[in-house]
C-alpha positions in Angstrom: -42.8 21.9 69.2 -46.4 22.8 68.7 -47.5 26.5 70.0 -50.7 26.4 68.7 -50.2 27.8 65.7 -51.3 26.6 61.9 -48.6 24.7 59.8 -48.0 27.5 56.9 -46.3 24.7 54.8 -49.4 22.6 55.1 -51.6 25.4 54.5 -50.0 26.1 51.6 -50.6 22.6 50.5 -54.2 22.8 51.0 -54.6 25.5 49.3 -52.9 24.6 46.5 -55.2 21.1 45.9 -58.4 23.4 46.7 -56.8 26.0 43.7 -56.0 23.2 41.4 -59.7 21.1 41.8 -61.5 24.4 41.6 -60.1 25.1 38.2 -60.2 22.0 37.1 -62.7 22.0 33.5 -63.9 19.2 31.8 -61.7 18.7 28.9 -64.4 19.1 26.4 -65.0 22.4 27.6 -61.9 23.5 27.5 -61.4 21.8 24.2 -64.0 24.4 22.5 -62.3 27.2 24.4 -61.1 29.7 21.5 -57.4 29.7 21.1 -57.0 26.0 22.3 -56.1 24.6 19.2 -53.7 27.5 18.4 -51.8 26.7 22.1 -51.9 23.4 21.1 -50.3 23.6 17.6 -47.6 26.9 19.3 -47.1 23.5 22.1 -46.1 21.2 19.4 -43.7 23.2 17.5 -42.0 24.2 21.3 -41.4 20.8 21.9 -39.9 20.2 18.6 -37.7 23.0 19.0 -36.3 22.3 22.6 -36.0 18.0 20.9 -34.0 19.5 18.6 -32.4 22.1 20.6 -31.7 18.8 22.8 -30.5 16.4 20.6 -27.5 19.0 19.0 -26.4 19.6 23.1 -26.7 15.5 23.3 -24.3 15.4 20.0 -22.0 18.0 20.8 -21.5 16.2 23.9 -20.6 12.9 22.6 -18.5 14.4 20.2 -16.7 15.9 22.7 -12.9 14.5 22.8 -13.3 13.9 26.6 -16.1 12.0 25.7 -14.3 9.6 23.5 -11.1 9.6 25.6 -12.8 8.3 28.9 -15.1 5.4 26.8 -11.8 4.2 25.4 -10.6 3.7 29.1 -13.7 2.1 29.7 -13.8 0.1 26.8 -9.6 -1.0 27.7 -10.7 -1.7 31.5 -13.7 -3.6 30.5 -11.5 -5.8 27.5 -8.7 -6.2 30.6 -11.1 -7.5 33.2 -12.5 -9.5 30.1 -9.1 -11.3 29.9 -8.2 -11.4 33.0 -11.3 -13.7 33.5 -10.5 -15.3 30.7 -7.6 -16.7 32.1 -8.2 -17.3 35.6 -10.7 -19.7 34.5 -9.7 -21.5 31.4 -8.2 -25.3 31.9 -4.5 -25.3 32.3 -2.0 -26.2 29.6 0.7 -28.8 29.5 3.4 -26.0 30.7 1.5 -25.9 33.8 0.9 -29.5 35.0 
């Protein structure tokens, strides 16, 4: 239903993009801005930290014993349905003329 009055979620949107072009800087210039490359190097060593930081939670994880407990049933369902295939479709045998 529309009363007449402004969208405040689309407002918000526009004023937003307006915010972000506005600020927007060549890189170049923003490249010669003093402290840049001291961000940049503090950026790098964050994201090495919260890789690492991600990889032991990723590891602990699959070392988990619930871990290894529910790709063993999916390793025994998989080898199951593997056989069961198997023998629906291989030629019969002698027995079974």
């Amino acid at each position: 239903m529309d009363d007449g009055r402004p969208d405040l979620g689309d407002a918000a949107l526009a004023l937003a993009s307006t915010a972000i072009d506005a600020l927007r800087l060549p890189l170049g210039l923003v490249a010669r801005t003093p402290g840049v490359r001291m961000l940049a190097r503090d950026g790098a060593l964050v994201r090495l930290r919260v890789r690492s930081r991600v990889e032991g939670l990723a590891e602990r994880a699959l070392a988990a014993p619930e871990i290894a407990r529910a790709v063993d049933r999916f390793v025994q369902r998989v080898a199951a349905q593997l056989r069961d295939a198997d023998r629906s479709t291989a030629a019969p045998t002698l027995k079974e003329v």
